[in-house]
Structure formats: C-alpha cells, structure tokens
N, C-alpha and C positions, 0 to 999 in steps of 0.2 A: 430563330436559331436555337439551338440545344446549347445549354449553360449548364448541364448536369454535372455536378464534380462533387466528391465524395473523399474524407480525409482518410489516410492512411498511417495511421499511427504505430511506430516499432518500440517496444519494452528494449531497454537492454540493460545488462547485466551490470555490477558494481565493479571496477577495476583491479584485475592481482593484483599479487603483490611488486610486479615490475610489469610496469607498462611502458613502453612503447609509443607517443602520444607521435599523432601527426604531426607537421607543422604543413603552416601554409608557407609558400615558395615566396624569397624576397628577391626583387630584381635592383643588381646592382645600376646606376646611372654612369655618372662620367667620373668618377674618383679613382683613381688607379692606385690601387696599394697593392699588386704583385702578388707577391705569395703570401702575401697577410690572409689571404681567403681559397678555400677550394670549392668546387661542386661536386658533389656526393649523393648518392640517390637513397632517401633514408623512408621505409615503407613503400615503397613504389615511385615518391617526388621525389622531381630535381628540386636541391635545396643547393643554395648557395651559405656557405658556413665560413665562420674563421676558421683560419687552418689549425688543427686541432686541438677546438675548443669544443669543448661538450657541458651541459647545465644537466644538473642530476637532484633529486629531491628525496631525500634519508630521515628514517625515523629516529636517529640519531642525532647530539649534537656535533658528532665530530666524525669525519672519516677519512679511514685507512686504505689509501692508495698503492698502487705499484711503484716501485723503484722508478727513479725519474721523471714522475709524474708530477704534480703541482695540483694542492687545493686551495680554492679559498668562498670564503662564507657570502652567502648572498640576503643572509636572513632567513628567517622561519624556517627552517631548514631546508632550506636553496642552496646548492654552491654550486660552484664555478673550478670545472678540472681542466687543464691542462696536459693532452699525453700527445708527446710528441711523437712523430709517425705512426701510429695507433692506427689498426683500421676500423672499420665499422666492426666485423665480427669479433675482436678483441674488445674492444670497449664495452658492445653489447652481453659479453660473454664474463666481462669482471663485473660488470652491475647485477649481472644475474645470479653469480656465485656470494655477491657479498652481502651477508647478513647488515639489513637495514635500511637497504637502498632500495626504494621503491618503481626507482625508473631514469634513465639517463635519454637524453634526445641532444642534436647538436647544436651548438649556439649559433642559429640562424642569422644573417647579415641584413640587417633592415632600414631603409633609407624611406627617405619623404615623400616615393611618389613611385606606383609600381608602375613604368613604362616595358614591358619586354626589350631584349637584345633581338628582336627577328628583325633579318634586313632589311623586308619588303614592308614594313608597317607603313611607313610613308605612304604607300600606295593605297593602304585599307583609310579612304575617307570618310568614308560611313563609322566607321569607328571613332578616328577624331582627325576633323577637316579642319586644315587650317587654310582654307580657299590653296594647296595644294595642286588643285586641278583647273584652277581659274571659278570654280564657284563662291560660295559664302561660307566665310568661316563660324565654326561650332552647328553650321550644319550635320551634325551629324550624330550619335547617340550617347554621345558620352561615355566611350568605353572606359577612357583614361581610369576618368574620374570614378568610376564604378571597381576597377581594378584596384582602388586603395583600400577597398571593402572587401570583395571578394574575386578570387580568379577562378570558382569551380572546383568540380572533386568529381576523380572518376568514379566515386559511391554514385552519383548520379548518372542514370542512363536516357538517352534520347533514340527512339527508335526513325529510322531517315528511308521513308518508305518511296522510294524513286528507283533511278538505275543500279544503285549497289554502291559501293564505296572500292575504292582502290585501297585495299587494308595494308598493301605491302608500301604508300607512301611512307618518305622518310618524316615528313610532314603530321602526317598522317595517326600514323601504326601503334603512337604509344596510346590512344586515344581511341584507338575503336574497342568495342566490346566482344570482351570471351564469354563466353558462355561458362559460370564455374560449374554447372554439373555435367559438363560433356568431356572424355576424353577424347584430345581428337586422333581423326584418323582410325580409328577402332571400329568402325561400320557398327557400333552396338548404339542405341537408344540409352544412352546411360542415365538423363535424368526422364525418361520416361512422359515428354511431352510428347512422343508422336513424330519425332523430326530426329533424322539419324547425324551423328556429328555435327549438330549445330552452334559450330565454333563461335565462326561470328553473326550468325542471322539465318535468312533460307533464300533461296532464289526460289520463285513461283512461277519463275519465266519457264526455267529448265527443271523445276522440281527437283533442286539438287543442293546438297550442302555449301555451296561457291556462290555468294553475293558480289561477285566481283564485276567491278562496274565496268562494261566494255564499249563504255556509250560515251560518259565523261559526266553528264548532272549531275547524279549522285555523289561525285567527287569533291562539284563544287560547290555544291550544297556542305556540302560536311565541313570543307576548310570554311567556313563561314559560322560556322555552328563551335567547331573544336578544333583546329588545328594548333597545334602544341605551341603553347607560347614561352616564351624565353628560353626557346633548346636555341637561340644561333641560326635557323634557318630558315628560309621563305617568311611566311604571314603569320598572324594569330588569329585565332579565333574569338568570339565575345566570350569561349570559356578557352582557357590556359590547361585545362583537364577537366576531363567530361569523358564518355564511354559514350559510343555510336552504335549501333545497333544497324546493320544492314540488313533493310525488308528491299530485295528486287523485285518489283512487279512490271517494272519497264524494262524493254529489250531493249538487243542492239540497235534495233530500227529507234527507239528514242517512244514506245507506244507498248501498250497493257491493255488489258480486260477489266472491267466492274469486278468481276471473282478473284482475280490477282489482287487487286486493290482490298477487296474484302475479306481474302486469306491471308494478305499482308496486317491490316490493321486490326484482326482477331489472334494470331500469334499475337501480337503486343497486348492485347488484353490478356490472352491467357498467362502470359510468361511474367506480367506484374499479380495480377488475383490468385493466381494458383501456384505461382514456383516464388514467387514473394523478388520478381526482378525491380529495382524503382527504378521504373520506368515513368517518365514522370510528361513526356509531348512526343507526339510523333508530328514529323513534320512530311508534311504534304504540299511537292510544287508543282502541281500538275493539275490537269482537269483536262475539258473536252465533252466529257459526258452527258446525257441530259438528268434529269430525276431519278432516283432510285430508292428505291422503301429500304432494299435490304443495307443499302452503302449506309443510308441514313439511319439504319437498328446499329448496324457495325460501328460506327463514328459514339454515337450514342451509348452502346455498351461500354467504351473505351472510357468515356467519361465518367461512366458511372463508378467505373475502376479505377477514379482520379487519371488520368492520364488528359492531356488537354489537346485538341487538336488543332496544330496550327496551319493553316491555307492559304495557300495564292489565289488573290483575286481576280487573274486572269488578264490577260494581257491582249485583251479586246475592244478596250477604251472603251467596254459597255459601262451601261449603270446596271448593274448587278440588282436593284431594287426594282427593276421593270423586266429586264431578263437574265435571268437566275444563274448562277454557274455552278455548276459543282466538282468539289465538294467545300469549295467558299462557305456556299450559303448552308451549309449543315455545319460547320467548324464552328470549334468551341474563339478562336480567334481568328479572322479573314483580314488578310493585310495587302494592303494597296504600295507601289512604290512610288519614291522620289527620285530625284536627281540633286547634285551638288551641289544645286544652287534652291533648294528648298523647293523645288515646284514638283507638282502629280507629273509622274514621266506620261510622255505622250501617250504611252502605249495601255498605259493601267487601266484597268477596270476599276471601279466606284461601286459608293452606297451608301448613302447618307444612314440606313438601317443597316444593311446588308453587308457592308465592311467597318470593322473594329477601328482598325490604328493604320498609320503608313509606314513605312521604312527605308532605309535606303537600299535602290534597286537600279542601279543604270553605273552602267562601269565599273562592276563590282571586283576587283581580285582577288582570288580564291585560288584553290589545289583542284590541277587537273590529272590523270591519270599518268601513272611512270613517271614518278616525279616534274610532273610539269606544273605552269602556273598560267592564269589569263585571266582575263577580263569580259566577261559576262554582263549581259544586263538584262530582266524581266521579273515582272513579282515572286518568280521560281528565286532571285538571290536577296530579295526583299523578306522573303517568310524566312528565312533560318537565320536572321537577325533576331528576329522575335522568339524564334523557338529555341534560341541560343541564350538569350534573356530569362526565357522560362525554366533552363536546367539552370543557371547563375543564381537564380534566386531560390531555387531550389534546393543548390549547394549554402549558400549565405544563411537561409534558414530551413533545416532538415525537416523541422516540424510544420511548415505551412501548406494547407491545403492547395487542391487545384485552386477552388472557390476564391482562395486568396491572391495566390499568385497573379491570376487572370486581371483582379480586383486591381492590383498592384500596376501594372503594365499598363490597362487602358488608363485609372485614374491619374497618371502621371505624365502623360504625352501630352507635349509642349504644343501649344496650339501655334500653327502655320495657317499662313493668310490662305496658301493655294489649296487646303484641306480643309477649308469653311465651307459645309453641304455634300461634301463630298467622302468621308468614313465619319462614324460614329461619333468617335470621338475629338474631330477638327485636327488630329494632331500625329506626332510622329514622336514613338517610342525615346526617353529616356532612360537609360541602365540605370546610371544614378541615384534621378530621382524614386524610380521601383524599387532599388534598396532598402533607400532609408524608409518611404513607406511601409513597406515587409519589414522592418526592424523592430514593431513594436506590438504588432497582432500576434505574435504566440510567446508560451514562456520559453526560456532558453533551452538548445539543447542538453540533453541530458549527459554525464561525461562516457564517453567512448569505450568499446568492451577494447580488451589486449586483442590488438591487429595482427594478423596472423601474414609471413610473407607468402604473398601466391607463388606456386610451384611454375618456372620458365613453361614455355610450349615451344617445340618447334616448327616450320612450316620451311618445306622446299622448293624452293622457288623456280619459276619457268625461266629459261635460259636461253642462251645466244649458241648458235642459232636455236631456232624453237625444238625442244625437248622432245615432241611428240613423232617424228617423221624422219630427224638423220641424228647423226653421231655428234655428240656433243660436247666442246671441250671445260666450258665450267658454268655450276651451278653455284645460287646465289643458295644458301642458308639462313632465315631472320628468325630469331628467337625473341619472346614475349618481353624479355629482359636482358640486360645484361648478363652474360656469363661466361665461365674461365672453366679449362679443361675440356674443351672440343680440338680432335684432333684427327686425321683421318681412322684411326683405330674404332672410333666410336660409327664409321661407314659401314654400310653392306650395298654389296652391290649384285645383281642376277639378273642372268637373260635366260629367260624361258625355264625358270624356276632353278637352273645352278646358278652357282656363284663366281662371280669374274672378279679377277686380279683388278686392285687398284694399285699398283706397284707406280709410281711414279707420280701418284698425286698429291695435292697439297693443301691445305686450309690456311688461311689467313681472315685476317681481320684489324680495320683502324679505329671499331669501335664498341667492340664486344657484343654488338645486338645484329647489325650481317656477317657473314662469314661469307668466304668466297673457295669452294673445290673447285681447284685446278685441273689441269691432265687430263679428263675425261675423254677425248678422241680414241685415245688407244683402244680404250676397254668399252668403248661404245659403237664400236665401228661395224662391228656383224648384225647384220640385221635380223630380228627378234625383238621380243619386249622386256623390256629393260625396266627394275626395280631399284631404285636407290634410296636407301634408307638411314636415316639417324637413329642409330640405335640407345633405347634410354638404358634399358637394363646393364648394370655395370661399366657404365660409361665416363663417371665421372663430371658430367656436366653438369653441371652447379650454377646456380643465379649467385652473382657477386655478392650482393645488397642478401645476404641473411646466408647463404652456404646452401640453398634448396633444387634437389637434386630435378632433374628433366624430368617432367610428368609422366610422359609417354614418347614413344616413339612415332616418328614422322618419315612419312614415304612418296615417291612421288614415280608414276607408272608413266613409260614413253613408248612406244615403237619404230624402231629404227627400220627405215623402209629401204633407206638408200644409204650405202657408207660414204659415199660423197657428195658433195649438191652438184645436181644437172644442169647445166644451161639449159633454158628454154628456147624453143627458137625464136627469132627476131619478127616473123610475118605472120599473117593470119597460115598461109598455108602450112607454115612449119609451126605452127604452136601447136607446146606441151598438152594432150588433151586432158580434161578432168572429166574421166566418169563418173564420179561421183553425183549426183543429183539431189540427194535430201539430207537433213545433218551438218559436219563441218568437218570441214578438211583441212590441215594446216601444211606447209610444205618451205622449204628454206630455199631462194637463192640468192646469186649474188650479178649487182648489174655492174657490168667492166670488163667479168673474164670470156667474152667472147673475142672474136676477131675483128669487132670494130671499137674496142676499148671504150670510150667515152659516149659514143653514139648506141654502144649496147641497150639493147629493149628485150626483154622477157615477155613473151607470148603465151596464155593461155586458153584455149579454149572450153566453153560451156556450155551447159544445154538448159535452156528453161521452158517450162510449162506457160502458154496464156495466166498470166495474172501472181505468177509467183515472183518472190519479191529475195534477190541474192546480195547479200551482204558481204564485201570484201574488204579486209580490214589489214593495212600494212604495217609491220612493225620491223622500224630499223634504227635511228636514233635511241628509242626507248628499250632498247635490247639490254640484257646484262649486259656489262663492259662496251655496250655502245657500238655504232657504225658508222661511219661519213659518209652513209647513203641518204641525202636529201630526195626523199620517194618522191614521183612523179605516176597519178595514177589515170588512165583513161580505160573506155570501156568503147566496145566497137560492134556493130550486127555484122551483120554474115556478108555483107555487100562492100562492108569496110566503113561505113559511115560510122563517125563519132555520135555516141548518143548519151554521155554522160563524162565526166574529166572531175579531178580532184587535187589538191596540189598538198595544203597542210591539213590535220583536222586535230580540234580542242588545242590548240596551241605550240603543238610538236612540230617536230618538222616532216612526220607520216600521215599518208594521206587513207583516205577512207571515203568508200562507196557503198550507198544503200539504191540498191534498182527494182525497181518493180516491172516486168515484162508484160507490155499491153496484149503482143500477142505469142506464140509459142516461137523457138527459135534459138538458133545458136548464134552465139555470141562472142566476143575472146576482148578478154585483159590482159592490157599492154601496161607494163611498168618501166621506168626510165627511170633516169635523176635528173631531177631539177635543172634546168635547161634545156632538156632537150623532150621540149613538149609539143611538138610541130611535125614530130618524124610521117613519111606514110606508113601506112600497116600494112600495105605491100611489096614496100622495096625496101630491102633493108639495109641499113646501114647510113638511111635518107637523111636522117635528120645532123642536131649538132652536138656537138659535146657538152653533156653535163655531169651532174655527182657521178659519185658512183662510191661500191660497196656494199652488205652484206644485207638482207632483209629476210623476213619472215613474213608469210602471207597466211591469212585465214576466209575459205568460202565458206560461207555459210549460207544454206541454202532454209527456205522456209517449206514447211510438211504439206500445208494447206495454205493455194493457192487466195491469194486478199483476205488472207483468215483478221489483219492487222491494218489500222491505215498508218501511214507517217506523221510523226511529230508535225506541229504548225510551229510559225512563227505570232508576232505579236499579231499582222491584220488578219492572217488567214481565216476565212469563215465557211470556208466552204466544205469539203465531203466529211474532211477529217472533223471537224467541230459537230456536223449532224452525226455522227455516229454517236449513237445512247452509250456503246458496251466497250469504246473507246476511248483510252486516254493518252494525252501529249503532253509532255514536260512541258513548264511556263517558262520562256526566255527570249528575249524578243533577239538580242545580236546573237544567240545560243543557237538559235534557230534558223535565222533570217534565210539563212543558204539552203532549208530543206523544204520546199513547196511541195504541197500534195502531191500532185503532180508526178508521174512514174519518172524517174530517174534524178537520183537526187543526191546530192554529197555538200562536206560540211566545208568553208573556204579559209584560205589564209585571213590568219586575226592580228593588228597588233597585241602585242602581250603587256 
C-alpha cells in the first residue's frame, strides 16, 4: 500500500494590536443556572458564555470602561468586564477604539467533561457504548473522552468523495465547506481552478456546480464525520466542527466511473497543493472496481500532497490479502467494520496486510437527506469514523504531518480478540488514545493571525411544491450564517426577464439562518420562467456575529408549466403521459383530490429503451413546510403486471425507484398513500384508503442505455463487482434492498 505523506507547513503572521482569539466551544452538562449563561456565536463558534462577561488583555495597568460597565484585574494584565446587555459588535467595537486593549474574547463557560446537548447521541454507540444497544460497553472509540481534548475546527477540511452531501441539512450546513474564492452563483471562475461556482465542491456525475446528494450515502457518511455538535439537534459527529467538502462521483443509481473517482480525488489534490485548501483526508466508502494504474497515481498524488486516503474494506467478507479490492488496497488507511459487541461484522472484508484498523460499522446512526436520520450498517459508516479522527487530530494539532497523524491512529487501536489475523493492526481505533499520542511529535502551534469574519452567502432553496414545473407558494432562504435585515425589499422577482409584483409576500424566520418567503402562488401562477432573487447590493443583510454585509446575490430559476397541479389519471389507460425520455423531469401532484379521495392513485406513463435504467424519486414529507402524504410507490409494464414497488427510502417516509429495462417498452407509475398498496392498475378506484396529500416527483432518465451497473449490497458478487470501470457505495442494510438485478428500490428501515 502507498504510505506517501508529505508535511505541510503554514508561516503566520504576529497578532495586531486587537485580536480576536477563538475559543473552543464548552458544553454545559446538568447544572442549571438560567440566565447566568448565554450562547453567542463569537468568529463563526457556538460558544456558550456567562451572560455578559467578557476577558480582555491591555497593555495597561488599568482600564477605562463605559458607563455601567464593571472591571476587575485578573493579573498580568488580564481583566475580567462586565457589560451588561452589551452585544458582541458593541463590545468588539469599545476594545477596538480603546487605546491599550489588545483584545477582548468572551468568558467561555467550562465544566469537566465535554458531552454535547444533541438529542440522538444515545444512539451514536460507536462513539461511546454503554452496551446501549445490548452489546459491550466502551466498545466503542472513545469519542467522550477525546472531546475533552479537542472537538475540531472548520480550518480543517475533509473532502467526502461519494454521493454528495445534503448541505441544506439543519445537522449538517454549519459544517460543509465554502469554497472562500468562489462567488456564488455569478457563473465566473472566480478563484480560477477550472470549476465555475464551486461553492461547496463539484458534481462529476452531472458536471455541474450542485453536489447535492440525491442518493443519501454521502449524507450519511458526513453526519459521521461532522455533524454539528452541541447546536441541540439530532447527532454529532467525531468532529463538533470540521468543513466537508462535497466530491459527487456516485449517482442517483448509488454507482460511478474509475474517471469520476479520478476527477474527484485530483480536485482535492489540486484545491490543497495549488489554492493552499487544508485539506487534510478524503474519505472513500465505496469500491467495486478491479486494478487501476491511474486510480492508483491519483490516490498517490493525493498523498504526496499530504492528504491521507481513507477506505472501505469492502463488505465482501473477502480477505482482501488474496483478493484485492479497491481502492482499499491502494489507501493510505483501509478500515474493516465491527459491531457493538466488539466482533468483525459479518459482512467485512479483512487483511491481516491489506487492511490498517476496524471501526465501528453495523447499526450506525448518522444524517440522511431533508433533514432525516437512520441507521446504516457497512465499512461505507465504518471509514468516516476514522476519517473523522483524522481531521480531530488534525484540528488538535495544526502542525502534524499526514506521516504522523496515520502514525498516531494505527499505533494506538486497542487490540480486540476478533481482529487477531484479521487488519494490520489487531485493533479498533481510539480518538483518545491518538490524541495524546499526537500531543507530543511537534512543537506547538504558533499564535493565530486576527481572524477575519466570513462574509454571509445565500442559497435559495427548492420548495413545496417543487419550484421547477408549477406555481409556488414559499421558498425556503438559508444563509452561511446568522443574519438580521432580510426582508422582502431585499427580493426580485421576474418571469421571462420582467419583473413581477411580490405584493403580498412575507419573510420570516425562528432562527436567523432559514428564512421562509411566503405568498408566492400569486405572482407565480403564469406559466414562464421565473427568477427569484436575493439581492446583495443595498440590501442590508448583515451576519449578526461582526455586522458583515451579504457577499453576493443569490437566485434560484423555475419554469412554471402549469398554474395548477393536474390530477393524473388513476389507470394505466388514463395515465398522465411523459414524453420526455432522456434528462429529468420534475412535476407536482397531489394524492386525495380525485373522485375517489383516499383510494386516489396518480398514473404516469413511460417510455424506455432495452437497457435504460429510469430513476423516480418521490418527495412529499421532505418538502418545505412538509405533506401528510405517506408516498406509496409501484411501477407496472404495459400488460399491467407489477415489476417493481417501493414504500420508504433512506429513512423518510418517500419512496424511491431505480429500474433498469431488460427490454424496450412502456411502462406507467402508480403512486398512492401508504395503505393503499394492492389497488389494480386497471380499475380505478380498486383499492383502499390510504395517506394522502401533496408530493413532488422526479424522472430521471439515463442518456446511455447500461452505461452504469447498480449499487450491491454486502454479498452481492456478481455483474456489478466484475465491472473494472464501476463503482458501488459500501453498506451492507444501505444496500441490502438493491440487487443487480434490473428493477430495484430501497425499503422501509427502522430508524
């Protein structure tokens, strides 16, 4: 295997005269003192502080405060102020003005032991198992205890080169990575790599600026890696702050190319060696493929660039040391999974040479797309434990090479009896103990240039019903940060390049980072293409945390086909047709407003090619503002026979189908609600009553006929595995419901 790693060393500069220092984020436990404390976002962290108390360091021995304010001496000149209701930009604004004062930060709240406030942590055993699950307790990596070291820093980046990332999670979003030389939405190349608007990453799938993951791995790969810890909501991550990097190479089908994977993991080389990103592991959960020179120069280059590659050993239950997998066996770390109870999961690939460390990989919960959450199991949630390790100690210490970090991880996994012969190093990753090992291989870091606040970004978000096809009544708005002075004024809105009345619409918000435009029906009802835009210029909109004005403007293009949504008909013979045949097509309805209420079924028919493979993706739960339509999805030939059905998929309550057509032929998509999955597809109104209410569908059709095979599960071996130029995410329950096999969709999961 390639061990190539290469140090990357950054000079920085000596500190103004008023600096701004971080702080790391302290997590209160069970002590309730009320408004003795607030949470304030001070450089980009949630920091939990006394209510307003701030620590300031003056070249003086004495200082002159504002009215009402309160000092007192902490030593060498350290003091301790006191300004009551005081906001951040007041405070920051009298230290900056005052002769003497070097730097004010606020007095951080810090207790014994950093556990995050996320609800669902119980659930992350791999993190810290307390036999929770009925396994063995401290099975698992010792995140706790590594948390009273370090939690991560989004100065570090990890690039997550699989299906995309869902960047608009609430989970999620503080956490994935901006690009800082890109404006977005401005179609310019602005930091001049090659890649237009590459905010958060690129998609290789669609060659287009939108990594957004319409699959779900990538999702939950990343809540594993980084999902925001102690914001109050869902899980954590092994890092509490970290920056993600979305490389898409895997489609909707769950499957990629060797050249995707190869343009995926060469951005990440170029974006740390040449634009200076620290990028510091890309993690890789996938494989399938057989040998390849150039994947193996591409992994290799990466390293050379210090960047470490982490990989799934494959969920083969091969020995990797007799038949190779890759890109396991070319990664700088190949990692096998466990289960809660310390043993190799069944499904894991080995390699007493050939695989590094193990991790925990069976029952994993993690963030799935549209704010959902599940439970996963295969070395695909096994690797971004480790790759999550890798940016933690990368945050912990700024200065350590890959060479070390790598050094730090295998030397420090806890030997387990069921990984005796079976990875490298007998054992399964501790956070902890890689800490303190990394605590004492380099000299400290150097102190911190004055942190500069990032400029807000906005992003417009897809809406209920879907944005692209009918009239819409609100659109979601998420900005990079908190910010105050968005209000409809700061809108534009135009069909077919004038401009339309928003006279009646509304902006709200509970948290300063979404915003929710009302009203939109009215002014979006004529069918044309429709612009809606956040305007930066003279707008007012400001990031809370420093007063910094909206970067750029943000727009979001629809075409309204129909000013109302159609019912589709109920039977094959009355179904809605889709001419369409290559590309995607999005279209809005609703199951209930026919004539048989509850027994309503939407009909669509299709046309496919021998061997082309149609992707139907339902969104109705995960809509802005939500639906009580519990999708029901089946798929029918021309004769009426069922040839494929789907109920939930990734953990939602919408369903989703991936079909490969053996041979040419029309087809039709039946959708219902959830109970009433039995109806005929030629008599309507056959079946019984179920959900009902509002969805959104997506065809998506493929260009070239078996150009892609489908994702496998853990034993599949067969077409999908021999294909060299083919790869499938690693997940064994992620999977389990998608067999080679033409006709295939993903099934209800506990969550």
């Amino acid at each position: 295997m390639n061990r190539r790693a290469s140090s990357r060393r950054q000079s920085r500069s000596a500190p103004a005269a008023l600096v701004a220092e971080r702080l790391e984020p302290r997590a209160m436990l069970t002590a309730d003192i009320g408004s003795a404390v607030r949470e304030l976002v001070w450089n980009g962290t949630p920091v939990t502080t006394r209510a307003d108390a701030w620590i300031l360091r003056a070249d003086t021995p004495a200082v002159a405060v504002r009215p009402g304010w309160n000092v007192a001496p902490l030593g060498q000149g350290f003091f301790s102020v006191t300004a009551p209701g005081a906001s951040v930009a007041e405070v920051s604004g009298w230290a900056a003005s005052t002769a003497g004062v070097r730097y004010v930060e606020p007095d951080a709240v810090i207790t014994t032991s950093a556990i995050p406030n996320d609800p669902s942590l119980r659930q992350l055993w791999g993190l810290n198992n307390t036999a929770q699950t009925g396994g063995v307790a401290d099975a698992d990596i010792d995140a706790p205890e590594a948390w009273d070291v370090a939690t991560g820093s989004r100065s570090v980046v990890v690039a997550i080169i699989d299906t995309g990332i869902d960047y608009r999670h609430t989970d999620l979003a503080a956490n994935v990575w901006r690009n800082p030389g890109e404006v977005a939405g401005d179609r310019i190349d602005n930091d001049g790599n090659g890649f237009i608007d590459d905010v958060y990453g690129w998609d290789f799938v669609n060659n287009d600026a939108d990594p957004f993951d319409d699959y779900g791995h990538g999702t939950h790969v990343a809540g594993t890696i980084g999902a925001v810890g102690n914001n109050g909501v869902g899980v954590a991550g092994v890092n509490w702050q970290v920056s993600m990097m979305g490389l898409k190479f895997l489609g909707a089908d769950g499957s990629g190319s060797t050249s995707g994977a190869i343009a995926a993991i060469n951005y990440a080389t170029r974006m740390r060696r040449d634009f200076g990103v620290n990028i510091v592991a890309t993690n890789n959960s996938w494989g399938g493929g057989g040998p390849s020179t150039a994947l193996r120069d591409a992994i290799a280059a990466g390293e050379g660039a210090g960047i470490l590659c982490i990989a799934a050993a494959g969920n083969e239950a091969n020995d990797n040391d007799s038949m190779a997998s890759y890109p396991a066996n070319y990664a700088s770390i190949a990692v096998a999974a466990t289960d809660a109870s310390n043993r190799l999961a069944s499904f894991s690939s080995y390699g007493a040479t050939t695989v590094d460390v193990a991790a925990p990989g069976v029952s994993v919960y993690s963030t799935t797309p549209n704010n959902t959450y599940a439970s996963y199991s295969g070395t695909s949630m096994a690797t971004p434990h480790v790759t999550g390790l890798v940016a933690l100690l990368a945050a912990a210490n700024p200065q350590a090479t890959a060479t070390q970090i790598r050094s730090a991880i295998l030397s420090t996994a806890v030997p387990v009896a069921s990984l005796a012969g079976k990875v490298a190093t007998g054992g399964l990753i501790n956070a902890r103990a890689a800490l303190d090992a990394l605590g004492g291989t380099t000299s400290p870091e150097p102190p911190a240039p004055p942190p500069t606040t990032p400029a807000p970004v906005a992003d417009v978000i897809d809406v209920s019903p879907d944005p692209r096809t009918t009239a819409v009544s609100g659109v979601v708005v998420q900005f990079s940060t908190a910010v105050a002075g968005f209000d409809v004024g700061d809108l534009s809105l135009t069909r077919d390049g004038s401009a339309v009345s928003l006279a009646g619409v509304t902006v709200s918000t509970t948290d300063n980072v979404r915003w929710t435009v009302d009203g939109l029906a009215t002014a979006t009802t004529t069918a044309g293409t429709h612009v809606l835009t956040v305007v930066a210029t003279g707008s007012g909109i400001t990031s809370i945390d420093g007063g910094v004005p909206l970067a750029a403007s943000a727009s979001d293009t629809w075409v309204t086909q129909a000013a109302a949504i159609v019912d589709a008909g109920d039977t094959l013979s009355s179904a809605a047709v889709v001419s369409t045949t290559s590309g995607e097509l999005r279209l809005s309805g609703r199951i209930g407003d026919g004539s048989f209420g509850a027994r309503d079924v939407d009909m669509y028919r299709v046309r496919l090619a021998a061997g082309q493979t149609l992707v139907i993706d339902i969104d109705a739960a995960s809509l802005s503002g939500g639906s009580t339509l519990d999708s029901y999805l089946r798929l029918f030939n021309s004769s009426g026979k069922e040839v494929a059905r789907n109920d939930d998929s990734g953990g939602s309550l919408d369903s989703f189908l991936s079909y490969r057509a053996a041979v040419a032929g029309t087809f039709s998509v039946g959708i219902s609600g959830y109970g009433n999955a039995s109806y005929s597809p030629t008599r309507a109104g056959s079946g019984r009553s179920g959900s009902t209410g509002a969805y959104a569908i997506r065809f998506a059709f493929s260009s070239t006929a078996g150009a892609r095979t489908t994702a496998y599960g853990a034993r599949d071996t067969g077409s999908a595995h021999a294909a060299a130029s083919a790869f499938a995410v690693y997940g064994a329950n992620w999977m389990a419901a998608l067999p080679a096999a033409p006709g295939t969709s993903r099934g209800r999961r506990s969550v």
